[in-house]
C-alpha positions in Angstrom: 6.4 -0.2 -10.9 5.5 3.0 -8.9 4.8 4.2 -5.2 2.3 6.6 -3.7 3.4 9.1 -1.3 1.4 11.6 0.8 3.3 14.0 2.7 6.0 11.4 2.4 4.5 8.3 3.5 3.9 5.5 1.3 0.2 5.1 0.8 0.1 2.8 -2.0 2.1 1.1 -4.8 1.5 -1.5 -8.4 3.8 -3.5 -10.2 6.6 -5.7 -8.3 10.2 -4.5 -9.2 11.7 -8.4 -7.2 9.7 -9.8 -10.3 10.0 -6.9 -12.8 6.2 -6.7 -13.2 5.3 -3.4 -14.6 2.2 -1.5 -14.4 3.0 0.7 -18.1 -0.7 -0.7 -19.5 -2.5 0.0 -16.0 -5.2 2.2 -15.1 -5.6 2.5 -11.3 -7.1 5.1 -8.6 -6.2 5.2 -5.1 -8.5 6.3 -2.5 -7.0 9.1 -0.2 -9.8 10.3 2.0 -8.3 8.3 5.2 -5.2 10.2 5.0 -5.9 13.4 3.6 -8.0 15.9 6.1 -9.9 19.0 5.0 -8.4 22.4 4.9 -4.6 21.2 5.2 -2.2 21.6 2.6 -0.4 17.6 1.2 1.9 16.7 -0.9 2.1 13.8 -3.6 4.4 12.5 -4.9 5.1 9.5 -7.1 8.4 7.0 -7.4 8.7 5.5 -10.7 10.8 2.5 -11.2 12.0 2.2 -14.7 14.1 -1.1 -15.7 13.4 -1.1 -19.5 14.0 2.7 -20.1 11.3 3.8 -21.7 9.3 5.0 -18.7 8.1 7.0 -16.5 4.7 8.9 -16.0 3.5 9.2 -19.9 0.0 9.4 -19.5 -2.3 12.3 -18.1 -2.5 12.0 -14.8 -5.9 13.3 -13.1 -6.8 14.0 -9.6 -10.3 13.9 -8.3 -12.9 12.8 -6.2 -14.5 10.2 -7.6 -12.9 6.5 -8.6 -12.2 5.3 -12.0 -13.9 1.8 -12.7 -12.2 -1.1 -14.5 -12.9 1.2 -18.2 -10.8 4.1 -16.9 -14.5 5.6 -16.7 -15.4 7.8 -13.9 -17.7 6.1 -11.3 -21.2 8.2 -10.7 
């Protein structure tokens, strides 16, 4: 299970630690562009909930501009 912060706000989150639903086999995006605003400096940052202990962020993580479709493909 993970949150999504920008400049400490949640803005999004997956997986259900109440139910212990993980998202380790997941490939998500999360669009931004309503919080984020052009020439100002954010931060992310990213909880991760581990309860099986082999977590964490494992996988490359890219940031971009365009979303991923259901492949892990970037959308055109």
């Amino acid at each position: 299970m993970y949150e999504l912060y920008l400049d400490g706000k949640s803005v999004a989150r997956r997986g259900d630690i109440t139910t212990r639903k993980d998202t380790f086999n997941e490939k998500s995006s999360h669009d931004l562009t309503a919080f984020v605003q052009p020439g100002k400096t954010h931060v992310i940052a990213v909880r991760v909930y581990d309860w099986y202990g082999a977590g964490g962020i494992f996988r490359p993580v890219t940031l971009g501009t365009s979303a991923f479709s259901t492949e892990g493909e970037l959308l055109k």
